[in-house]
N, CA, C and O atoms as a MOPAC input file, in Angstrom:
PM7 MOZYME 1SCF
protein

 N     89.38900 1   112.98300 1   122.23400 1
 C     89.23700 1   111.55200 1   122.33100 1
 C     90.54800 1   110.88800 1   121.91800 1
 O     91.14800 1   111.10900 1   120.86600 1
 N     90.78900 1   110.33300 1   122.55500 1
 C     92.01600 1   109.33800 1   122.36000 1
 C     91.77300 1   108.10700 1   121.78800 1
 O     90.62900 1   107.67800 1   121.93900 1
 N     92.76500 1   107.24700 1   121.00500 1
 C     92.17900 1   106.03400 1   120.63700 1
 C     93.29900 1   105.04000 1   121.28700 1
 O     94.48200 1   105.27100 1   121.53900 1
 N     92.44600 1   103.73900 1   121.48900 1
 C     92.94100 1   102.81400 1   122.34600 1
 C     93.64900 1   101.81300 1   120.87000 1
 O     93.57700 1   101.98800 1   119.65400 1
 N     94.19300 1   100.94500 1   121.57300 1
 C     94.78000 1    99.94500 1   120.47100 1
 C     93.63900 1    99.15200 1   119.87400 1
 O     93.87100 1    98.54700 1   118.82800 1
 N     92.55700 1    99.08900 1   120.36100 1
 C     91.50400 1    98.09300 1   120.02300 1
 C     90.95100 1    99.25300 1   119.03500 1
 O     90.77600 1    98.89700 1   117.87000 1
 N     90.67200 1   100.51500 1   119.34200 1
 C     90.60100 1   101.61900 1   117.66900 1
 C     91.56300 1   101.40000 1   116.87000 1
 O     91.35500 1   101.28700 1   115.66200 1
 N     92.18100 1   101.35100 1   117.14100 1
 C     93.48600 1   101.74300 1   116.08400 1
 C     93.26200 1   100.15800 1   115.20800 1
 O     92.57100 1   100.09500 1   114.19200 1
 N     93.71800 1    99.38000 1   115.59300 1
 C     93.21600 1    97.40300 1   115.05700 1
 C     91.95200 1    97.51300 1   114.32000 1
 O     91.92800 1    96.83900 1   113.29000 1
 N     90.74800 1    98.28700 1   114.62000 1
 C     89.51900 1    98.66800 1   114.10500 1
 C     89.26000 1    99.17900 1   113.24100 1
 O     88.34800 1    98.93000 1   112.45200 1
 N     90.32100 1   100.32100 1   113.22300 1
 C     90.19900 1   101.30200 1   112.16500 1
 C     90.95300 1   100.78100 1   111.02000 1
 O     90.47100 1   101.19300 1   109.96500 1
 N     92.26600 1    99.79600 1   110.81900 1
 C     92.80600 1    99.29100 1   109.93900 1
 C     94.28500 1   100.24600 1   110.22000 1
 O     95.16900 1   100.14800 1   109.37000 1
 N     94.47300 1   101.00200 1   111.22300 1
 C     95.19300 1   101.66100 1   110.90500 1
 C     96.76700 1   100.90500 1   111.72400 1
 O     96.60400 1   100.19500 1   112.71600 1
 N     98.04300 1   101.13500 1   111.23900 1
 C     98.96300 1   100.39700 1   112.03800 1
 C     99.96500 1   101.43100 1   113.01000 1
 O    100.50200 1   102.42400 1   112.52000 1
 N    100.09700 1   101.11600 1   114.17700 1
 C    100.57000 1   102.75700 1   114.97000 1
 C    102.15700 1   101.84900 1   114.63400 1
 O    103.05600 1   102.68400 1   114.73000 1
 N    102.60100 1   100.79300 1   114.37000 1
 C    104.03700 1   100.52900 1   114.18500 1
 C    104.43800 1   100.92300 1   112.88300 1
 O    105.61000 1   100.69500 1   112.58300 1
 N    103.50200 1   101.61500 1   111.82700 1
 C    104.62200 1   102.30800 1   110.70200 1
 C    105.48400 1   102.84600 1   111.02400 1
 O    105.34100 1   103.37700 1   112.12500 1
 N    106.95900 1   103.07100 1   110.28000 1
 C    107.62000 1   103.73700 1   110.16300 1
 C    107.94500 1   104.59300 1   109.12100 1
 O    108.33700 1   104.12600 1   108.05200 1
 N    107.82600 1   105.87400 1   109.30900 1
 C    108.42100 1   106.27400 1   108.09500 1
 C    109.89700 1   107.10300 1   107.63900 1
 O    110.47100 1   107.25200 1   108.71700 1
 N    110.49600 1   107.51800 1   106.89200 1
 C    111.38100 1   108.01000 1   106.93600 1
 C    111.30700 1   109.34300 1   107.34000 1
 O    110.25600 1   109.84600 1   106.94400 1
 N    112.03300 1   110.13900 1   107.99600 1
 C    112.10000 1   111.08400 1   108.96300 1
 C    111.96200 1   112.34900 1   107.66700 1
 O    112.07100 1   111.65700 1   106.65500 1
 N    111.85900 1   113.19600 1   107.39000 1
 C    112.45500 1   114.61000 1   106.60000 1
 C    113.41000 1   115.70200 1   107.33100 1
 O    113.11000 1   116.53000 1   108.19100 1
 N    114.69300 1   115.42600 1   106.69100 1
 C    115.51700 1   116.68100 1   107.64800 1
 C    115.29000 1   117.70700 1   106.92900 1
 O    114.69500 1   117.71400 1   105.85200 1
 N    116.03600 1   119.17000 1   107.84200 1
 C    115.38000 1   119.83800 1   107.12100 1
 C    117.23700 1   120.54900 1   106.82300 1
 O    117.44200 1   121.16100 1   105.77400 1
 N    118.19400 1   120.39000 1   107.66700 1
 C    118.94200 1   120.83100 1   107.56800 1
 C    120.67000 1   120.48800 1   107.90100 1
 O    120.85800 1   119.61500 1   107.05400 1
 N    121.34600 1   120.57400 1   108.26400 1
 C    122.67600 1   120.06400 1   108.19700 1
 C    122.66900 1   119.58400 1   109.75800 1
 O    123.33400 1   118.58900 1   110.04600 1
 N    122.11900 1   120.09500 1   110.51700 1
 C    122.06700 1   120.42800 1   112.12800 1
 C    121.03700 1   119.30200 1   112.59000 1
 O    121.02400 1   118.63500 1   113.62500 1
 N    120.20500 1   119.30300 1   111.52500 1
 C    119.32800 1   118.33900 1   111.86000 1
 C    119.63000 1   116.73700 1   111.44700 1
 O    119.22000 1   115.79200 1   112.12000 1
 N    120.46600 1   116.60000 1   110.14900 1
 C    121.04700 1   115.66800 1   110.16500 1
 C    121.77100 1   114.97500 1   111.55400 1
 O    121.28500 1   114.11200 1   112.28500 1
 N    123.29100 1   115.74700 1   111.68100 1
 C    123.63300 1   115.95200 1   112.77400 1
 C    123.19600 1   114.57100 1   113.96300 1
 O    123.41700 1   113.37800 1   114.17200 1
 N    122.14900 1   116.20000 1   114.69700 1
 C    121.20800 1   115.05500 1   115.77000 1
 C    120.42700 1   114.02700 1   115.07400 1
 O    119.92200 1   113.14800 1   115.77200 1
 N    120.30400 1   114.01100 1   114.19100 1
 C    119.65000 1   112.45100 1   113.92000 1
 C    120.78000 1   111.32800 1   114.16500 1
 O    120.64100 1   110.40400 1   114.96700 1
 N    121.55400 1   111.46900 1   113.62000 1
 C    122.32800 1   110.43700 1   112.98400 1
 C    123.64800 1   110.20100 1   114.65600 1
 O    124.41100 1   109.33600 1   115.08600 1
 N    123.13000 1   111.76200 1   115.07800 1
 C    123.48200 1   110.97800 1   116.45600 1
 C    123.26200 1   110.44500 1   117.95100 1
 O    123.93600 1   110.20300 1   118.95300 1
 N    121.34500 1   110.38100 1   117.33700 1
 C    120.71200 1   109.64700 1   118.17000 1
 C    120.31800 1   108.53200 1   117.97100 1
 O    119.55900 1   108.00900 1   118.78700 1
 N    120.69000 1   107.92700 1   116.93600 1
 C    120.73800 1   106.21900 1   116.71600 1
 C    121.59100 1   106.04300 1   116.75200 1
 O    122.54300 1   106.73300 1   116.39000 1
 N    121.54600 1   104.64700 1   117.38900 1
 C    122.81600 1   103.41200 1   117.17800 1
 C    122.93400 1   103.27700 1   115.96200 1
 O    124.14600 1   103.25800 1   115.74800 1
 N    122.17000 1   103.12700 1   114.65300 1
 C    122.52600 1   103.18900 1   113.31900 1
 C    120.90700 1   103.95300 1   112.47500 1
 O    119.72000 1   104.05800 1   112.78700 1
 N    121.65700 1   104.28600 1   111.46100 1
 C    120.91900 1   105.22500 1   110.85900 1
 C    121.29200 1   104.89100 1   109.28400 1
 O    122.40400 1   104.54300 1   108.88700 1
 N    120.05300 1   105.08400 1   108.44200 1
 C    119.77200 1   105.47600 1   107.29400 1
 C    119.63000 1   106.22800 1   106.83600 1
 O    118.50600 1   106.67100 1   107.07700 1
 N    120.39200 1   107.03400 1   105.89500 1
 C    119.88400 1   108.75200 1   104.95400 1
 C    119.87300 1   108.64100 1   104.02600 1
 O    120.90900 1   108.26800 1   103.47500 1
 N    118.72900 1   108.88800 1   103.28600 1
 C    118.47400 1   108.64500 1   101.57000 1
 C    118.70500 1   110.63200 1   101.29900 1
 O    117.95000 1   111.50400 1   101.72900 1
 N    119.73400 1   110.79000 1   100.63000 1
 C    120.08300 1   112.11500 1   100.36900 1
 C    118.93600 1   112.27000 1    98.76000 1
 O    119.10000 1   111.44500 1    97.86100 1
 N    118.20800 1   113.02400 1    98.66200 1
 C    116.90400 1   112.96700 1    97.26000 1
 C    117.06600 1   114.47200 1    96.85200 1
 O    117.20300 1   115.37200 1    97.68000 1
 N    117.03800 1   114.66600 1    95.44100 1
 C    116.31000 1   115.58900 1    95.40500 1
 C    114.51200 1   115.58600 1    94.82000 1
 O    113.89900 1   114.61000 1    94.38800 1
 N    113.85100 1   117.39700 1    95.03600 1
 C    112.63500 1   116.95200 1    94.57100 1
 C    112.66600 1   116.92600 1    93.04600 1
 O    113.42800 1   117.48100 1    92.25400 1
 N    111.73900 1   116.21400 1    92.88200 1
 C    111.35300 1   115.50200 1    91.18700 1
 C    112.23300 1   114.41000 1    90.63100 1
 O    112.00500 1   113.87800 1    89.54500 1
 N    113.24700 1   114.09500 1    91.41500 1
 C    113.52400 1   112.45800 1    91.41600 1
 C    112.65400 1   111.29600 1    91.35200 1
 O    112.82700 1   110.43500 1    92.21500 1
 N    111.96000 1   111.16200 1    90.68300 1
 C    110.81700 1   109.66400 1    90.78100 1
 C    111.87500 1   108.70500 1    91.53400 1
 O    111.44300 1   108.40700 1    92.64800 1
 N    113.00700 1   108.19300 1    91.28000 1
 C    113.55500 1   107.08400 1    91.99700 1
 C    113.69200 1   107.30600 1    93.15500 1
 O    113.91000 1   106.43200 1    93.99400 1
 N    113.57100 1   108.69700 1    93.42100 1
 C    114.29200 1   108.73700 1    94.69900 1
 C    112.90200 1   108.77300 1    95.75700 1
 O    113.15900 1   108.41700 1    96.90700 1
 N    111.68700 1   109.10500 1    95.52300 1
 C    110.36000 1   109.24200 1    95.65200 1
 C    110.21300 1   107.48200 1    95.74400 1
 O    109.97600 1   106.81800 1    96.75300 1
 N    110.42100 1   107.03400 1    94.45000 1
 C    110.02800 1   104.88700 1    94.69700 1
 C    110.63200 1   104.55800 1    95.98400 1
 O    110.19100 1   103.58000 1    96.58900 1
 N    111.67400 1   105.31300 1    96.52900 1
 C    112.67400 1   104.24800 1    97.27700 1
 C    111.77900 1   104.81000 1    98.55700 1
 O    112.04800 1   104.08900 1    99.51800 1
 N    110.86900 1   105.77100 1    98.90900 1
 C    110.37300 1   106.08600 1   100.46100 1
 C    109.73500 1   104.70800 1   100.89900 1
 O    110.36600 1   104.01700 1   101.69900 1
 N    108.59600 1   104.30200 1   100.44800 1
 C    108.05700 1   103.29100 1   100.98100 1
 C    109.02500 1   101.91700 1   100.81500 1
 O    108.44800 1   100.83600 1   100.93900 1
 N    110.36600 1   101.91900 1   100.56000 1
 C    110.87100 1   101.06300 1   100.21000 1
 C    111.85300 1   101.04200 1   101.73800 1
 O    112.14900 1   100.06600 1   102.42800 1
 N    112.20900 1   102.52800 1   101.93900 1
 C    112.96700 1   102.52200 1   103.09500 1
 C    111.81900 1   102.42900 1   104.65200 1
 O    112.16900 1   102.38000 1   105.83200 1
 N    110.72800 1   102.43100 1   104.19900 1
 C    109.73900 1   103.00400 1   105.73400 1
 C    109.89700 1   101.03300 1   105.96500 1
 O    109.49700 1   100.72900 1   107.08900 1
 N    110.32700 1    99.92400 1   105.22400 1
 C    110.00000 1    98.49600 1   105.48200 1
 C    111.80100 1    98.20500 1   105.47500 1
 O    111.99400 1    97.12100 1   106.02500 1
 N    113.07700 1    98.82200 1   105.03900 1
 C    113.83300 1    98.47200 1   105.84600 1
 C    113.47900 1    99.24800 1   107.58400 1
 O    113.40500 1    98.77600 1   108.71900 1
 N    113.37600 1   100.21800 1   107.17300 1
 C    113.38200 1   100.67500 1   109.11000 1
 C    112.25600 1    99.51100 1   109.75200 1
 O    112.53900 1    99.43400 1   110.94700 1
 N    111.57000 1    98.95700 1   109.57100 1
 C    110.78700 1    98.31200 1   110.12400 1
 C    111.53900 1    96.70300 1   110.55100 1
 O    111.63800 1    96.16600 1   111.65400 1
 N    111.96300 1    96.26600 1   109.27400 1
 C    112.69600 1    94.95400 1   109.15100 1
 C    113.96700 1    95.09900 1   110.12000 1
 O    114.40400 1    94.16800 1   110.79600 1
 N    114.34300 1    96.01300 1   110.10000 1
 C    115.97700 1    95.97900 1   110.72100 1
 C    115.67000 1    96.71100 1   112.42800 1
 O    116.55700 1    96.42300 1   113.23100 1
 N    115.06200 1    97.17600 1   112.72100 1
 C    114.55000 1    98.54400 1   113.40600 1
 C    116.00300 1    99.37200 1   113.80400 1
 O    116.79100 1    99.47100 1   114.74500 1
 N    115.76800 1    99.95800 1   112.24500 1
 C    116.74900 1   101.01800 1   112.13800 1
 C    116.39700 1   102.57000 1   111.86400 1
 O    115.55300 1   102.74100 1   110.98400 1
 N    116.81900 1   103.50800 1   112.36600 1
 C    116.01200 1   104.98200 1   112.34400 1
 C    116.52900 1   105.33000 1   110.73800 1
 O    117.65200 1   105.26700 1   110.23800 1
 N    115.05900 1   105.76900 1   110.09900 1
 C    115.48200 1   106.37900 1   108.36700 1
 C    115.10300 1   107.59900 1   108.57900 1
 O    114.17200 1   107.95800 1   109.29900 1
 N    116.07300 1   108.49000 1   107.73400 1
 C    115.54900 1   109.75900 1   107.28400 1
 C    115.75800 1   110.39600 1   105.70200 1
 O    116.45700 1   109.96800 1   104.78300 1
 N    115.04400 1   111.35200 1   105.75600 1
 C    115.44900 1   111.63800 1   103.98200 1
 C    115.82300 1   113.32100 1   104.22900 1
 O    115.46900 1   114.22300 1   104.98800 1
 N    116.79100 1   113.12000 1   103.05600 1
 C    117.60300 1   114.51600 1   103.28300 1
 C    117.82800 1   115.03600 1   102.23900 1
 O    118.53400 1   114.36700 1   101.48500 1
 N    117.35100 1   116.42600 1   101.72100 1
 C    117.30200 1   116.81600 1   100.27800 1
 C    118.97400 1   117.93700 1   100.39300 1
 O    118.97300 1   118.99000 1   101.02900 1
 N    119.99400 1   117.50600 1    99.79100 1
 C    121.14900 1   117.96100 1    99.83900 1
 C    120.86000 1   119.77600 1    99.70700 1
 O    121.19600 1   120.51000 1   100.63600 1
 N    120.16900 1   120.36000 1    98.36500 1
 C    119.92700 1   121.43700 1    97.85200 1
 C    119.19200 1   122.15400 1    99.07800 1
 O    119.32500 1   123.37600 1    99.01100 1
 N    118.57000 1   121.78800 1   100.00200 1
 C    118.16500 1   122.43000 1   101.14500 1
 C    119.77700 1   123.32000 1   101.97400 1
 O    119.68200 1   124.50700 1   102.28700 1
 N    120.75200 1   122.75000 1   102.15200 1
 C    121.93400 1   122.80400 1   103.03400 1
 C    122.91700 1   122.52200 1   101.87600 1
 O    123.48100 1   121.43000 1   101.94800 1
 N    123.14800 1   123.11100 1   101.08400 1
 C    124.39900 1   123.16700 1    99.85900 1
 C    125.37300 1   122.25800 1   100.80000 1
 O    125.14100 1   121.05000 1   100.75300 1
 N    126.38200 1   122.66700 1   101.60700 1
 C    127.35700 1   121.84700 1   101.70000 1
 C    127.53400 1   120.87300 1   102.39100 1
 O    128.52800 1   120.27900 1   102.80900 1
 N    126.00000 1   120.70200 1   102.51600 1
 C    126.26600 1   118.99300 1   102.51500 1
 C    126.42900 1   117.80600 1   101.42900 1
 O    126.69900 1   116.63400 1   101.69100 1
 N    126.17500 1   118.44400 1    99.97900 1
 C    126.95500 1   118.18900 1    98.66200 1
 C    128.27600 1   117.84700 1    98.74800 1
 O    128.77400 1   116.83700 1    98.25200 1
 N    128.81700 1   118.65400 1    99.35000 1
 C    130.19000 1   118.74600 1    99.21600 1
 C    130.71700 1   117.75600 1   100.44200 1
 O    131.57700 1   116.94100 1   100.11100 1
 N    130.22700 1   117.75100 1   101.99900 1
 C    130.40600 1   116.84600 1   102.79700 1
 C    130.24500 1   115.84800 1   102.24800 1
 O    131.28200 1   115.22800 1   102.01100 1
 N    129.29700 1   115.39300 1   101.91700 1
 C    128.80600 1   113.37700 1   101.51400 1
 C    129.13100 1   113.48000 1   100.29800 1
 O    128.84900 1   112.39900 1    99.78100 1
 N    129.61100 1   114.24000 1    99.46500 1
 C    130.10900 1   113.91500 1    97.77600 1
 C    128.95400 1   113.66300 1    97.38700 1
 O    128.76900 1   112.47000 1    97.62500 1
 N    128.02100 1   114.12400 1    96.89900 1
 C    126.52600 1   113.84800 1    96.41900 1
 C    127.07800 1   114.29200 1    95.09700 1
 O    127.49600 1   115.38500 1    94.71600 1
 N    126.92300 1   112.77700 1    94.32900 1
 C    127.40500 1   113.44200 1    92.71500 1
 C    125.89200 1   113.04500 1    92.02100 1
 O    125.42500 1   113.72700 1    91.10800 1
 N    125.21900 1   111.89400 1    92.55900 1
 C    123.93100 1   111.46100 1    92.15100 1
 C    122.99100 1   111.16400 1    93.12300 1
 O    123.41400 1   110.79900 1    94.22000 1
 N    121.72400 1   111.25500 1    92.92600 1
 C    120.71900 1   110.79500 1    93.72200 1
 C    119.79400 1   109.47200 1    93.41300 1
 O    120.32100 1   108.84100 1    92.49600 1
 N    119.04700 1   109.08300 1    93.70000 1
 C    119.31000 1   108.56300 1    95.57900 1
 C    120.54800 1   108.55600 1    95.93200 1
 O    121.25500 1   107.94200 1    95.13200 1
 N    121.30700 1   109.17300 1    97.17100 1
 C    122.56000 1   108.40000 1    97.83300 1
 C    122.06200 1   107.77900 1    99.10400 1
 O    121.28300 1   108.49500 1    99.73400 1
 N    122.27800 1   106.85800 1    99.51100 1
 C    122.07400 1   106.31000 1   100.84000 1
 C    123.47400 1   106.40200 1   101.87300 1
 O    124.64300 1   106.49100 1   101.50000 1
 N    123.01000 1   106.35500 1   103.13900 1
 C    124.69400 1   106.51500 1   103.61800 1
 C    124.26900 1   106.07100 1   104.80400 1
 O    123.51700 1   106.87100 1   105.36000 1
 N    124.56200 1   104.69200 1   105.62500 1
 C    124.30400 1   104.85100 1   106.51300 1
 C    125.28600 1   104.85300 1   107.87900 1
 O    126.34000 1   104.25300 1   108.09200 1
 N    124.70400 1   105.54000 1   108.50200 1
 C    125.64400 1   105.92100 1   110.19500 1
 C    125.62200 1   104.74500 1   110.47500 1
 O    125.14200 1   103.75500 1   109.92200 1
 N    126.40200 1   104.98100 1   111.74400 1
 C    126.58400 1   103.80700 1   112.78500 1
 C    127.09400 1   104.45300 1   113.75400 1
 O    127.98800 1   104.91500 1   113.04600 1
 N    127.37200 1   105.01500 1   115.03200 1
 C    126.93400 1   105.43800 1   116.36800 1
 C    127.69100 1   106.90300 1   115.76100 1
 O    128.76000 1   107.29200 1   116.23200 1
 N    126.97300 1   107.63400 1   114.65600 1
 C    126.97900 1   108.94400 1   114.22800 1
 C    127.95800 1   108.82200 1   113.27800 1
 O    128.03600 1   109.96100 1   112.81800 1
 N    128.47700 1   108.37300 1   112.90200 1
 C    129.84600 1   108.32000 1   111.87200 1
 C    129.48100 1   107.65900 1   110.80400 1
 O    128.94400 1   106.61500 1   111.17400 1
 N    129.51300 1   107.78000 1   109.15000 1
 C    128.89100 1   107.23000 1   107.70500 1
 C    129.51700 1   105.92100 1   108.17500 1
 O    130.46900 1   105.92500 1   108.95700 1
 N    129.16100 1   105.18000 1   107.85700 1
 C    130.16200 1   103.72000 1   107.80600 1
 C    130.26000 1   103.18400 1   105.75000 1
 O    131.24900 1   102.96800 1   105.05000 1
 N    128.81100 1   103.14900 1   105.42200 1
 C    128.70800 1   103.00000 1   104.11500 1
 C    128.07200 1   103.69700 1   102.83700 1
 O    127.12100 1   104.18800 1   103.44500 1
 N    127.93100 1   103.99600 1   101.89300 1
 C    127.19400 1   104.42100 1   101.26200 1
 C    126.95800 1   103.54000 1    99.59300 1
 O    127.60400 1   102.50900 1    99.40700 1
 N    126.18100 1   103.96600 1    98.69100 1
 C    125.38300 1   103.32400 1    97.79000 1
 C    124.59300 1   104.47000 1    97.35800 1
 O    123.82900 1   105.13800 1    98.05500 1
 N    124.95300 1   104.66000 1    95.75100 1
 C    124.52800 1   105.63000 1    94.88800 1
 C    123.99200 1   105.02900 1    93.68000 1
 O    124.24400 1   105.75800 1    92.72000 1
 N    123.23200 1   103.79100 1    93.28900 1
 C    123.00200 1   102.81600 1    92.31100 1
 C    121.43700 1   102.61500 1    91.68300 1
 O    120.91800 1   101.67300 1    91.08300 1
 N    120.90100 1   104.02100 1    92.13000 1
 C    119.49400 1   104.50200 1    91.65000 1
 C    118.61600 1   103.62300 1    92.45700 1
 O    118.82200 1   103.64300 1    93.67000 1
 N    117.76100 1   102.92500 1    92.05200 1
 C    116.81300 1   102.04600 1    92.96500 1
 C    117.25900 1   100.60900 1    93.26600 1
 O    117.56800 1    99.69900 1    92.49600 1
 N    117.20100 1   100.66800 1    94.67900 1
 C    117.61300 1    99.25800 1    95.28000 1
 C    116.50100 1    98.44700 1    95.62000 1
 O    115.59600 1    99.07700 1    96.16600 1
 N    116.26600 1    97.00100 1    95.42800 1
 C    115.43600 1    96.26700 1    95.88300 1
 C    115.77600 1    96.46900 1    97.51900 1
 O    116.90600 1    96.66400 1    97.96600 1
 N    114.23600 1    96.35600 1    98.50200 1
 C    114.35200 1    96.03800 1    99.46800 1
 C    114.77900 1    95.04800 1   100.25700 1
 O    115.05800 1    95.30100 1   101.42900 1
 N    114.89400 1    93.80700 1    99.76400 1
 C    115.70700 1    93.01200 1   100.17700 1
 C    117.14400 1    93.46000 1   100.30900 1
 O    117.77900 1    93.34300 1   101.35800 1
 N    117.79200 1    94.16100 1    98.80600 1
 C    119.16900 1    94.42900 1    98.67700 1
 C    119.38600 1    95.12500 1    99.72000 1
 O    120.29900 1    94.77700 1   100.46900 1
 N    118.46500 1    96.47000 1   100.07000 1
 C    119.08900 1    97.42700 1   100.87500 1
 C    118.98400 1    96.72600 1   102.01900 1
 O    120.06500 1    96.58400 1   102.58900 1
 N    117.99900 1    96.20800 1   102.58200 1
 C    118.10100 1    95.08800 1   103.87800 1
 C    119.36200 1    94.39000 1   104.12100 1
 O    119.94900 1    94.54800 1   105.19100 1
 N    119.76700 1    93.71900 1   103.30900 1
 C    121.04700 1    92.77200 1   103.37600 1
 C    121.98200 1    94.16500 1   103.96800 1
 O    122.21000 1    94.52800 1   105.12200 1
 N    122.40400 1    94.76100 1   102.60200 1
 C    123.13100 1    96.25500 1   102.66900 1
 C    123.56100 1    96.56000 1   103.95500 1
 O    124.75100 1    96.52500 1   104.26800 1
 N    122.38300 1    96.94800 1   104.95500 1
 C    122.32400 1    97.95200 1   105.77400 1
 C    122.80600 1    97.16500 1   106.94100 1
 O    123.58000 1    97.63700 1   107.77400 1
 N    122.16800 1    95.53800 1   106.99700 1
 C    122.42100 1    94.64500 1   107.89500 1
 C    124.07700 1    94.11400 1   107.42600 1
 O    124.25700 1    93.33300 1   108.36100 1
 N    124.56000 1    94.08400 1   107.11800 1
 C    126.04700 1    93.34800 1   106.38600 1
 C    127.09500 1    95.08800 1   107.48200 1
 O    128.00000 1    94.89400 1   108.29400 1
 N    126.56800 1    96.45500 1   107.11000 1
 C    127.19400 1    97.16800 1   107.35100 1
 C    126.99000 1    97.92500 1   108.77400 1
 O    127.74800 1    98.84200 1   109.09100 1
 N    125.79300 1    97.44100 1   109.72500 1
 C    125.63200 1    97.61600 1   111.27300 1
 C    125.66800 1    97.10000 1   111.55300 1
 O    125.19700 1    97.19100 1   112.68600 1
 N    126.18400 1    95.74400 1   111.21900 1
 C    126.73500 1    94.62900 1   112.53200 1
 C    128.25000 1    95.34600 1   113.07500 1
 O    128.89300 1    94.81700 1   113.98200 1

């Protein structure tokens, strides 16, 4: 059974969430970041609580901006530590037609902030 939009409205459920993507690897970064026009990567590790607060924080910039997010745990792919300089987590970094343009390592950002942020640095 399939559900129509009039289920989905019914059920409470919203098919326009976004959420942040999970890479799994350096390769997968990669093609992400170079299949958007601009992109978001929250680099986390696990048992970071801040870095855990900031998911639902990034699933409403991708929504606000409609910008592609993903989350990328550095310790999965070691040298990508060493690529993006991951000295702390959260890092955010975002692409722009595959290339970092900015980044922000400042623990938890208000959503507004990162909104402005992300919009100030993909125009």
């Amino acid at each position: 059974m399939t559900n129509t939009a009039a289920d989905t409205a019914e059920s409470g459920e919203n098919e326009d969430v976004r959420r942040p993507t999970p890479l799994a690897d350096e390769d997968a970064l990669d093609a992400f970041v170079a299949d958007a026009d601009a992109a978001l990567v929250e680099f986390y590790t696990d048992g970071c609580g801040i870095c855990a607060s900031m998911e639902p924080v990034l699933g409403n910039v991708a929504r606000a901006l409609d910008v592609d997010v993903a989350l990328m745990n550095p310790r999965d792919d070691p040298p990508l530590v060493e690529r993006f300089d991951v000295r702390s987590v959260p890092l955010f970094v975002l692409f722009v037609d595959g290339e970092p343009v900015a980044r922000r390592a400042e623990g938890f950002i208000p959503g507004d902030d990162l909104t402005a942020w992300v919009d100030e640095h993909a125009a």
